[in-house]
N, C-alpha and C positions, 0 to 999 in steps of 0.2 A: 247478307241474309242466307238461311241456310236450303240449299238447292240453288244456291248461284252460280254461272261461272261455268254453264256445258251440261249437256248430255248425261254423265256419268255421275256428276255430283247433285244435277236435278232430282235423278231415282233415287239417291243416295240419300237424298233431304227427304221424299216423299215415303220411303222406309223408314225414315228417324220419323217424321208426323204420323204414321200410322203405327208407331209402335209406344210413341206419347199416348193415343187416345186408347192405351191397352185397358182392360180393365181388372184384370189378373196379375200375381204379381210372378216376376221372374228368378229362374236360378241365378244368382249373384256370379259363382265361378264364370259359370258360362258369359254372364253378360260382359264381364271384367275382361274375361278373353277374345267376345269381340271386340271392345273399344282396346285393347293393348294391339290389334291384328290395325285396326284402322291409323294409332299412332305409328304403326309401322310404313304403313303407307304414308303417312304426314309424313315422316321422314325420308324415304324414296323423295316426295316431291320436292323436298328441303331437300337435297343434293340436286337434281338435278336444276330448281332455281337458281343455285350458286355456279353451276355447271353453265348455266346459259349468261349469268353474271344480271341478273335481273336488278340487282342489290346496289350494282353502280348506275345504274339509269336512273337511281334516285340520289346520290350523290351515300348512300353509305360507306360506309368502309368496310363493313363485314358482312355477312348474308346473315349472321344470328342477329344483327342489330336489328337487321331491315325486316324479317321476320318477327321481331317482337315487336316491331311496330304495326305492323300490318296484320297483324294477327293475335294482339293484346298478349302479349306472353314475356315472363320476365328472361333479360338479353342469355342467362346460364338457360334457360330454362330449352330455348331457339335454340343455343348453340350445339346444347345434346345432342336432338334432332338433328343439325346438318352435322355433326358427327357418325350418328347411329346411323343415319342412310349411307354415307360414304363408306364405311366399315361393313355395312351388310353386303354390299358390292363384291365384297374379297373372302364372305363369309357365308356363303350359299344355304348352306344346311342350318345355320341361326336362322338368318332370313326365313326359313321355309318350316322352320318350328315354331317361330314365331307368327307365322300368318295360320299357321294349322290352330292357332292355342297349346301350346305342346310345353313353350313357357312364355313368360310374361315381357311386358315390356318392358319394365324395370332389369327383368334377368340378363334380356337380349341387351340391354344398355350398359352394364356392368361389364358383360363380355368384348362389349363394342369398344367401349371407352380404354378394356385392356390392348385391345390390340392395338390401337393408334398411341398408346404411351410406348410399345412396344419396337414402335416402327417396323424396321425392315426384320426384326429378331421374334416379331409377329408371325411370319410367315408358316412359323412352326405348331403355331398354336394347336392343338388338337379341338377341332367344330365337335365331334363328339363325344369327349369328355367331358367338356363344358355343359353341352346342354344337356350330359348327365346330372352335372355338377346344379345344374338351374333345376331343375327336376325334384329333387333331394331336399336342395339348401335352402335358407329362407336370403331376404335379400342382404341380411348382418352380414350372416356367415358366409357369401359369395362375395362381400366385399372384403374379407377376411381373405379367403383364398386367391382375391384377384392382386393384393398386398403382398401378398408371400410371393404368390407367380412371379411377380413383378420385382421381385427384389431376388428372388434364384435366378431368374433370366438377363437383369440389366440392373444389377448394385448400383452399378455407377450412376445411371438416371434415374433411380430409387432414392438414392442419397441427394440427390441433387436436386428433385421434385419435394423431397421433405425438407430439406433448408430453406428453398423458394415458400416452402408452406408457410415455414414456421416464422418468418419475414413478417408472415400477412397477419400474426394477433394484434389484438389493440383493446383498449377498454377505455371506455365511456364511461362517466357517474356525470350525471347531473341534474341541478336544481329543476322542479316544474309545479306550482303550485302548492308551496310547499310539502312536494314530494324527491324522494330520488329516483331518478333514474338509469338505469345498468345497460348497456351496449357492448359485446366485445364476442371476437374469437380468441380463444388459446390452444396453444398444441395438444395433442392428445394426451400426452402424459399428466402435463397441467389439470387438464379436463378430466381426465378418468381419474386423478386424488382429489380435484373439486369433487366431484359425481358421487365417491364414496364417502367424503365427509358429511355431506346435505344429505346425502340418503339415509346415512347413519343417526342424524339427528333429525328427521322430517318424521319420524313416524308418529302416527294419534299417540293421543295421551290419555286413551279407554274411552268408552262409549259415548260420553260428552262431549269428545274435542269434535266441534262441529265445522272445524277449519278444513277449508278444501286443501288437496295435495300441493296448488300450487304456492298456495297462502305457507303452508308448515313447511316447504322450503326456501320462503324468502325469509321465514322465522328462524330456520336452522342456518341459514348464512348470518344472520345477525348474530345469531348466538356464537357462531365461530369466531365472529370479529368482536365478540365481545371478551373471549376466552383468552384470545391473543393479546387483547392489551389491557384486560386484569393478570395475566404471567409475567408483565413486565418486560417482555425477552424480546421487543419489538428494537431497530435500532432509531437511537437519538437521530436528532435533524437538530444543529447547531446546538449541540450541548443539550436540548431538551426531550423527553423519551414524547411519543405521540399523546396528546392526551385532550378530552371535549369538556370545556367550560361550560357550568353549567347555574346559573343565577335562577336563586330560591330564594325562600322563607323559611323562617322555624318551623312556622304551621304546615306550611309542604312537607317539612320533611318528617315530621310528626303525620302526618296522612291526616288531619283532619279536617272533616265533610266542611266540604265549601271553600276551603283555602285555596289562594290562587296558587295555578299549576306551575311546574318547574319549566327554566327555558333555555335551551340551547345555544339559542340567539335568538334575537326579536322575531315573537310571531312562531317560531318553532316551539311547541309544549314536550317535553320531556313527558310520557306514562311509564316509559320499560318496556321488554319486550314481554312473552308469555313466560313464564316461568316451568321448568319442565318438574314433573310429580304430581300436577295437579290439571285439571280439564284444562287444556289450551281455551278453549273461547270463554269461560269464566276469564282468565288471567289473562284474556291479550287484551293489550293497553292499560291496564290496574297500577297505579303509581309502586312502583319497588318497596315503598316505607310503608305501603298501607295493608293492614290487615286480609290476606289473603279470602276474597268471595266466594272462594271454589271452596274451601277448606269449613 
């Protein structure tokens, strides 16, 4: 409960109550910069937990583990935290910009997590450059610069943490109701030519299309994998090119009213996806053969 647990965290609770029953509203920066000053102290406490080994008294193996347990928070989420206290330890003037508000905790965390990839080749780091750098930059571009650092300073563990990365994609599709559904990381490169082909075709289709943003990118992925295997240029799997069976009617494919819909496979109905030129939400789901609603 919150003021549990001593002296310091009691005031600390009955501050947080009396600033609940405020009736006025607050500056945002400012408030953002206390609660970034307080996670920094959450992290101060997360090293010295791990420091005193609290974490095996309960039989964990890691202090981020035993930290997300005891404090509902996902296990990367812990591990930041006993990262970013351990690192501020060696980083005095982050520490002390970040409990000023001077920058954020996200900032101090970027810088933190460079220097523990860094190791001993850390020691050189410039604390005030960076939290020029945090100052300036938004958190992209600071992880942008913390990538470059990091690869001028130690190729070798740069190349090595990107190989290790790139191990870790994987992709998910599966059935649920009959619906699909998509799970997966991919490398960056992968990702940033996904990102621009979906964005490239996500966009409204004029003041009708009443599809939300993330609707017009599950439609613009469809339409990708629809482009790709009407090109034909996809390759064969035992002599046959990839291709979706599809059991109709004449009257289906004639689009006339009432006819039973096209099927996939039992229970899957075939509509189309929206078709681009015309209002996406007229056209999303409209059978292919049937006389265009939006037009």
């Amino acid at each position: 409960m919150l003021g549990e647990g001593g002296t310091p965290l009691s005031e600390l609770g009955a501050a947080v109550r009396k600033f609940q029953a405020r009736e006025v509203r607050v500056n945002l920066s400012g408030f953002r910069a206390l609660i970034d000053a307080l996670e920094g102290e959450f992290a101060v406490e997360a090293r010295e937990a791990k420091k005193s080994g609290d974490h095996l008294v309960n039989g964990s193996i890691t202090a981020g583990s035993w930290i997300s347990q005891i404090c509902g928070m996902s296990v990367p989420s812990a591990a930041d935290r006993v990262c970013v206290g351990e690192q501020l330890e060696s980083l005095p003037m982050v520490a002390a910009a970040l409990s000023k508000g001077e920058i954020g905790y996200q900032s101090a965390s970027v810088i933190c997590h460079l220097r523990d990839r860094l190791g001993d080749k850390g020691d050189a780091l410039d604390e005030e450059q960076w939290i020029g750098f945090a100052r300036q930059h938004s958190i992209k571009d600071l992880n942008w610069l913390s990538a470059h650092t990091r690869y001028a300073i130690d190729p070798t563990g740069f190349e090595r943490d990107t190989e290790e990365n790139y191990e870790e994609r994987f992709l998910h599709i599966s059935e649920m109701n009959g619906m699909y559904h998509l799970n997966g990381v991919i490398d960056p490169e992968a990702g940033a030519a996904l990102k621009t082909a979906v964005d490239a075709l996500a966009k409204r289709l004029g003041q009708d299309d009443g599809r939300t943003p993330k609707q017009r990118r599950a439609d613009a992925l469809t339409e990708i994998v629809y482009k790709a295997m009407d090109e034909g240029k996809l390759p064969r799997r035992n002599g046959v090119r990839p291709h979706i069976t599809v059991t109709t009617t004449p009257e289906g494919l004639r689009g006339e009213l009432g006819a039973a819909a096209s099927e996939l496979q039992p229970g899957m109905f075939l509509l189309g996806p929206p078709r681009r030129g015309c209002a996406g939400k007229a056209c999303s789901g409209w059978p292919a053969t049937a006389p265009c609603p939006g037009s």
